[in-house]
Structures are given as structure tokens and as C-alpha cells.
C-alpha positions in Angstrom: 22.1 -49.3 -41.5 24.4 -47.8 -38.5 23.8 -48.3 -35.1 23.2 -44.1 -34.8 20.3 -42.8 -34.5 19.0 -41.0 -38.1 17.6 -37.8 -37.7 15.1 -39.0 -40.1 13.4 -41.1 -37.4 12.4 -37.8 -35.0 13.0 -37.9 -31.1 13.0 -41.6 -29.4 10.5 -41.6 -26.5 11.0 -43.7 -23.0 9.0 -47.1 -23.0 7.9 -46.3 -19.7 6.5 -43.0 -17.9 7.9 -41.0 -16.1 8.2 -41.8 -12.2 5.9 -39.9 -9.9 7.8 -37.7 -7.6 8.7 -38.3 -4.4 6.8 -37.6 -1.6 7.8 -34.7 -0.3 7.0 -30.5 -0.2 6.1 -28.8 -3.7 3.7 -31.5 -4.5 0.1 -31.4 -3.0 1.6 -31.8 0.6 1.5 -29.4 3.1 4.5 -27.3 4.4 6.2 -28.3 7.6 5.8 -25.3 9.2 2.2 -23.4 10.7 0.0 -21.4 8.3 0.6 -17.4 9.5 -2.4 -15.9 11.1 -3.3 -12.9 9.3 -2.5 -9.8 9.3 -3.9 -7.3 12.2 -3.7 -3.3 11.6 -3.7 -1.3 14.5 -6.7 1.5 13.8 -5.6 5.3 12.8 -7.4 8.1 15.4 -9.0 10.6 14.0 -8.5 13.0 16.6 -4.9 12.7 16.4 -4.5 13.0 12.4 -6.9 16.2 13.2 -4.7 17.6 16.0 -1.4 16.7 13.8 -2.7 18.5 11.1 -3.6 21.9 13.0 0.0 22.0 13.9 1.2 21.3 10.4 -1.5 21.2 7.6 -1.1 18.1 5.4 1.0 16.0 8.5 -1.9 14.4 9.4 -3.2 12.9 6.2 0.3 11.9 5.8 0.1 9.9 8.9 -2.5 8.0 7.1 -0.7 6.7 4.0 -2.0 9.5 2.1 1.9 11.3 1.4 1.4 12.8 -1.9 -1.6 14.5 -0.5 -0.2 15.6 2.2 3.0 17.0 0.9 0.4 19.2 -1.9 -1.6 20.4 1.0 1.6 21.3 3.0 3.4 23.2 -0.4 -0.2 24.7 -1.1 -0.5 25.9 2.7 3.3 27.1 2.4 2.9 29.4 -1.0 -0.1 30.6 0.4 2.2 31.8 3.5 4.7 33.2 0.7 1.6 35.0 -1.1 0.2 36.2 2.4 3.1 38.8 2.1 1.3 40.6 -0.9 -2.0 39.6 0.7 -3.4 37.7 -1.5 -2.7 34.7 0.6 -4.5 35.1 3.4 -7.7 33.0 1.8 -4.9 30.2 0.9 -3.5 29.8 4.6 -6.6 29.2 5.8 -8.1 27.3 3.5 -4.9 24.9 3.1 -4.7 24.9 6.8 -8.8 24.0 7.7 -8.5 21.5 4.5 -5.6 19.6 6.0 -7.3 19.1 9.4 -10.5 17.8 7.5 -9.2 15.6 5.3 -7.0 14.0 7.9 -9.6 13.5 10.2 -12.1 12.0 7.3 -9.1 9.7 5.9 -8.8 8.2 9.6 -12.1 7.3 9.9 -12.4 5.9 5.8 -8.9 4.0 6.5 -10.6 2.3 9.6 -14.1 1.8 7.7 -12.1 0.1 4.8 -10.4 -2.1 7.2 -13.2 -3.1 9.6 -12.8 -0.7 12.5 -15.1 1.2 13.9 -14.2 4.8 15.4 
């Protein structure tokens, strides 16, 4: 036989395992640096959603993470303004308008429930 390796004999193995690791980060030991404290979130007001909302409807629920409701309850309050002119819109403007300011003031005080503040 040659001194080669035959293909025929499958994959040579080390006689000895494999070396633990070095001590060192990645491996069961803690990181150099402090753990982070968690994260705080300041608490959304109520009032103000409510007030941003009479202003301009949908603004306020908006202001609470909520955009894609929001921007429906600002187009709905703005084709109802469009419709007023035939007046037909008049029930749309205020009902856009009265649902912005509810729901804004309702998603402040469920953003602050579902985060452990009270308001």
C-alpha cells in the first residue's frame, strides 16, 4: 500500500478531544461590562391626547403610537369637510371630530394600563 490516505477508509478522527476553550467571553462567563437597567416609559396624558385631538381630530391618537388610526380618523374627518359642502357632511365632521378626541383620550389611559401606570 501507499502512504496516502484511501478514500475507502472514510474520514481519520483525532486521537484526542478537542481542547476546551479558553476562558474568556462567549462561553458561560459573564460580560465585562454592567447588565442595563430596564427600560422606563414616560406615561402618555390623557388630557393632552384629548386637547390635541380637538384641534386636529386623529393628532392625538397619533401621539400615542396609534398612526394608521389616526391618519383614517384625520382623512375621514377631512372628506367629511369636503362632503359638508353638499351637506351631507355635516354628521361626518362631527362624528370624525368627537371620535378622535375619544379614542385619543381612551388609548392614553389603555397605553398607561398596559404599561403599569396609573392615570
Amino acid at each position: 500500500m501507499t502512504d496516502q490516505p484511501s478514500h475507502e477508509q472514510g474520514p481519520s478522527y483525532p486521537s484526542q478531544p478537542p481542547q476546551q476553550p479558553p476562558y474568556g467571553y462567549g462561553y458561560g462567563q459573564p460580560a465585562p461590562y454592567p447588565a442595563q437597567p430596564p427600560l422606563q416609559v414616560a406615561p402618555k396624558s390623557p388630557a393632552l391626547a384629548l386637547l390635541a385631538s380637538f384641534f386636529i381630530p386623529g393628532l392625538g391618537t397619533m401621539m400615542n403610537g396609534e398612526a394608521g388610526k389616526g391618519i383614517a380618523i384625520l382623512v375621514g374627518y377631512a372628506i367629511s369637510w369636503v362632503l359638508l359642502i353638499v351637506l351631507v357632511g355635516i354628521i361626518g365632521v362631527l362624528g370624525f371630530w368627537v371620535w378622535g378626541m375619544v379614542d385619543a383620550y381612551q388609548g392614553a389611559q389603555r397605553w398607561n394600563l398596559r404599561h403599569g401606570i396609573l392615570s
